[in-house]
N, C-alpha and C positions, 0 to 999 in steps of 0.2 A: 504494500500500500504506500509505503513510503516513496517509492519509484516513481510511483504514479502523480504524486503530489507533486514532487520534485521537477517532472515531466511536467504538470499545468503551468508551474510557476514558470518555468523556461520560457515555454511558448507566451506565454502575459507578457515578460519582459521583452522578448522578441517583438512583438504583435505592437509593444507598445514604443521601441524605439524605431520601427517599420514608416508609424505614424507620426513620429515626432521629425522624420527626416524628410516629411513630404513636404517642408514648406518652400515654394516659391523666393528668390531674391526679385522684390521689385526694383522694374529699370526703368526710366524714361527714354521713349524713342521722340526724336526733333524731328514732326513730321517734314514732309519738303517743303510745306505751305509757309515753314516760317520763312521771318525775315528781321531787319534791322527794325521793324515796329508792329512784329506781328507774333509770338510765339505759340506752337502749335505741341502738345504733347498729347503722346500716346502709353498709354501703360499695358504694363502686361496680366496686371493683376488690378480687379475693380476694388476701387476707390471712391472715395466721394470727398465733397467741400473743397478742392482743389486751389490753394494760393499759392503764390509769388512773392519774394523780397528781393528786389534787388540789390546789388553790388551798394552801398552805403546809404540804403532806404531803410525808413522809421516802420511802414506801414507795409502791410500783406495786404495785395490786390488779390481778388476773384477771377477767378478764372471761370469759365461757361461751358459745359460739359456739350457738346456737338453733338455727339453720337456714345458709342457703347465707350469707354474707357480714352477718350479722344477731348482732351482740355484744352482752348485757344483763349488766349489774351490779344486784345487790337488795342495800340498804343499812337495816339498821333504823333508821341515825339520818339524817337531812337532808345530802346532797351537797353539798359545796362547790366551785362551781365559782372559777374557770376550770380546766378541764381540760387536760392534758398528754395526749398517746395514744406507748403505744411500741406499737411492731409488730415483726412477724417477716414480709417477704416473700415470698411462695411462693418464689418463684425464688433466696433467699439474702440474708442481712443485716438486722438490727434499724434501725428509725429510729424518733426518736423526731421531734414535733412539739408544742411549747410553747405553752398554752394556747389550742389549737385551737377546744375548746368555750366559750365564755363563762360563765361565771356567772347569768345570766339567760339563758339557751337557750331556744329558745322549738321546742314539740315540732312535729314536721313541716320544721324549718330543713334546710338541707343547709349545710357549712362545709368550706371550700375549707383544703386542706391546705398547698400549695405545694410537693409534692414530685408529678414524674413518675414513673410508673412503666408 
């Protein structure tokens, strides 16, 4: 009997780091659409409340959700990057990510967040 027990608890811990390793690194992709006063992202993982701070900016701007996991900001004057992104994750909790986007982005780029989700 003791085998046996020893056998459930394996597979439990198995079963359960199987599942702890399933989670996604969100990236931001710079659709082509951006530009010097337009920036366009695409995630790979859904999201919601999607800002922006710029390069020595006080304030996080809104971004406008386009489509499935697709955030555009339109700026009439020239964006300063490096960019900062706050979020709201579907499943609970804001994080933010410090100059994720560069200052010189280059559109079509994908840029690795460092957080799992």
């Amino acid at each position: 009997m003791a085998s046996l027990s020893s056998f459930r608890l394996a597979v439990a811990v198995a079963a359960l780091l199987v599942v702890g390793s399933c989670a996604t690194e969100l990236t931001f992709k710079v659709a082509e659409g951006s530009s010097a006063k337009s920036l366009e992202l695409v995630t790979n993982v859904a999201i919601s409340e999607v800002e922006v701070k710029e390069k020595g900016g006080k304030d996080w701007v809104a971004l406008k959700e386009s489509s499935s996991n697709t955030w555009t900001l339109k700026s009439e004057s020239p964006l300063k990057g490096p960019f900062s992104v706050r979020f709201l994750v579907k499943n609970g909790g804001y994080r933010v990510v410090d100059d994720v986007i560069p200052e010189s982005f280059i559109a079509g780029s994908e840029y690795k967040s460092g957080i799992q989700l």
